[in-house]
C-alpha positions in Angstrom: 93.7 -97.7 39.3 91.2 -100.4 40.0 92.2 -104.0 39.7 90.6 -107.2 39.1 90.8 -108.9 43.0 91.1 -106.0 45.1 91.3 -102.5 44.6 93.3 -99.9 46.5 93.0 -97.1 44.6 92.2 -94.8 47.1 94.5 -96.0 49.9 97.8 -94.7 50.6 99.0 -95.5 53.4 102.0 -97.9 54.1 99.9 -100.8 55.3 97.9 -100.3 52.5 100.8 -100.9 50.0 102.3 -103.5 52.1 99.1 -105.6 51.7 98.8 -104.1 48.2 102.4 -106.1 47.7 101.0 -109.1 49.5 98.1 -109.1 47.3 99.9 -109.4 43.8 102.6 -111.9 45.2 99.6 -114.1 46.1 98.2 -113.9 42.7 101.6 -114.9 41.5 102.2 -117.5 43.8 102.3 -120.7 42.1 105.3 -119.5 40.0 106.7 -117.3 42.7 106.8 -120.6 45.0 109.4 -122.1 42.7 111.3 -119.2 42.8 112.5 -120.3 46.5 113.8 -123.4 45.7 117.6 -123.4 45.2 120.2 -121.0 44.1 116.9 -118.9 42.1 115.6 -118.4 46.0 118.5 -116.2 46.8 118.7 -114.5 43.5 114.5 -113.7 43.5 115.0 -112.7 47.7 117.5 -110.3 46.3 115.6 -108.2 44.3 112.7 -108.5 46.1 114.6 -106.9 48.9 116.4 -104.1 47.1 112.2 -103.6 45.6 111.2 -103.4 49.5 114.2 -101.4 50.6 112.7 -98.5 48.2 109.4 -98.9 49.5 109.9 -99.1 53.3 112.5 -96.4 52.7 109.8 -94.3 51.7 107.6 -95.0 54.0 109.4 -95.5 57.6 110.3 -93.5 60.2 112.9 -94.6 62.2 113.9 -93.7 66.1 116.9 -91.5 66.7 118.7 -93.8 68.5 118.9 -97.0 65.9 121.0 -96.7 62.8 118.7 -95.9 59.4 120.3 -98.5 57.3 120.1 -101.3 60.5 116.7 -101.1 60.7 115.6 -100.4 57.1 117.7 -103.7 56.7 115.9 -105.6 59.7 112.0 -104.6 58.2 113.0 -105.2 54.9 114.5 -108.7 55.8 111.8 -109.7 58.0 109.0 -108.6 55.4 110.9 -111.0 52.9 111.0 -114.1 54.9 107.5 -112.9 55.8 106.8 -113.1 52.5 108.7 -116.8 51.8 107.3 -118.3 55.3 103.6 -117.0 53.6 103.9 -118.5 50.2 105.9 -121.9 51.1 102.7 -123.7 52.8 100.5 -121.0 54.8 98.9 -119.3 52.3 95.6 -119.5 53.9 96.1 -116.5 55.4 95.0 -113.2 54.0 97.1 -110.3 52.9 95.8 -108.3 55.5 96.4 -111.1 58.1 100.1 -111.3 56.9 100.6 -107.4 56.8 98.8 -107.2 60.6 100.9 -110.0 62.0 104.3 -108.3 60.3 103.0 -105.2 61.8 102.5 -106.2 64.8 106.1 -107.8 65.0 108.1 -104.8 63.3 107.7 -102.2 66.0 110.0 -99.9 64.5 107.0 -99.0 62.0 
């Protein structure tokens, strides 16, 4: 379905819902930026990691030699402190800029 300020409808790839992700959190990012401070940090980083371990889950493939659940942990961790790093002061940059750098450092996908 299309929405307002992007639209990716037609895309299915994991990038694409990656930056999909980035996209909505941005939208939502003066409340979501409050959500960091303090003991509500933690509790808002936990379900947004359980959320991401479905989706990577989905989505990953992982080498033979590394344990699943290590490295679905690692990408999933690293995409939420991508994602808190983003939205506490450098939110200049564009989802796609954020997915593309996390890419870039996340080899294992």
């Amino acid at each position: 379905m299309s929405e307002e300020h992007h639209d990716f409808s037609h895309h299915s790839s994991f990038r694409d819902r990656i930056t999909h992700i980035l996209y909505h959190l941005q939208e939502k990012q003066q409340s979501i930026r409050g959500l960091f401070n303090g003991e509500c940090g933690e509790i808002f980083l936990r379900y947004l990691k359980e959320y991401l371990c479905q989706v990577f889950d989905e989505h990953i493939t992982i080498k033979d030699d590394v344990p699943h659940d290590y490295a679905l942990d690692l990408a999933v961790s690293g995409f939420a402190e991508t994602v808190r790093w983003w939205l506490k002061g450098h939110s200049d940059y564009t989802p796609e800029q954020m997915t593309a750098y996390f890419f870039r450092c996340i080899s294992i996908l």
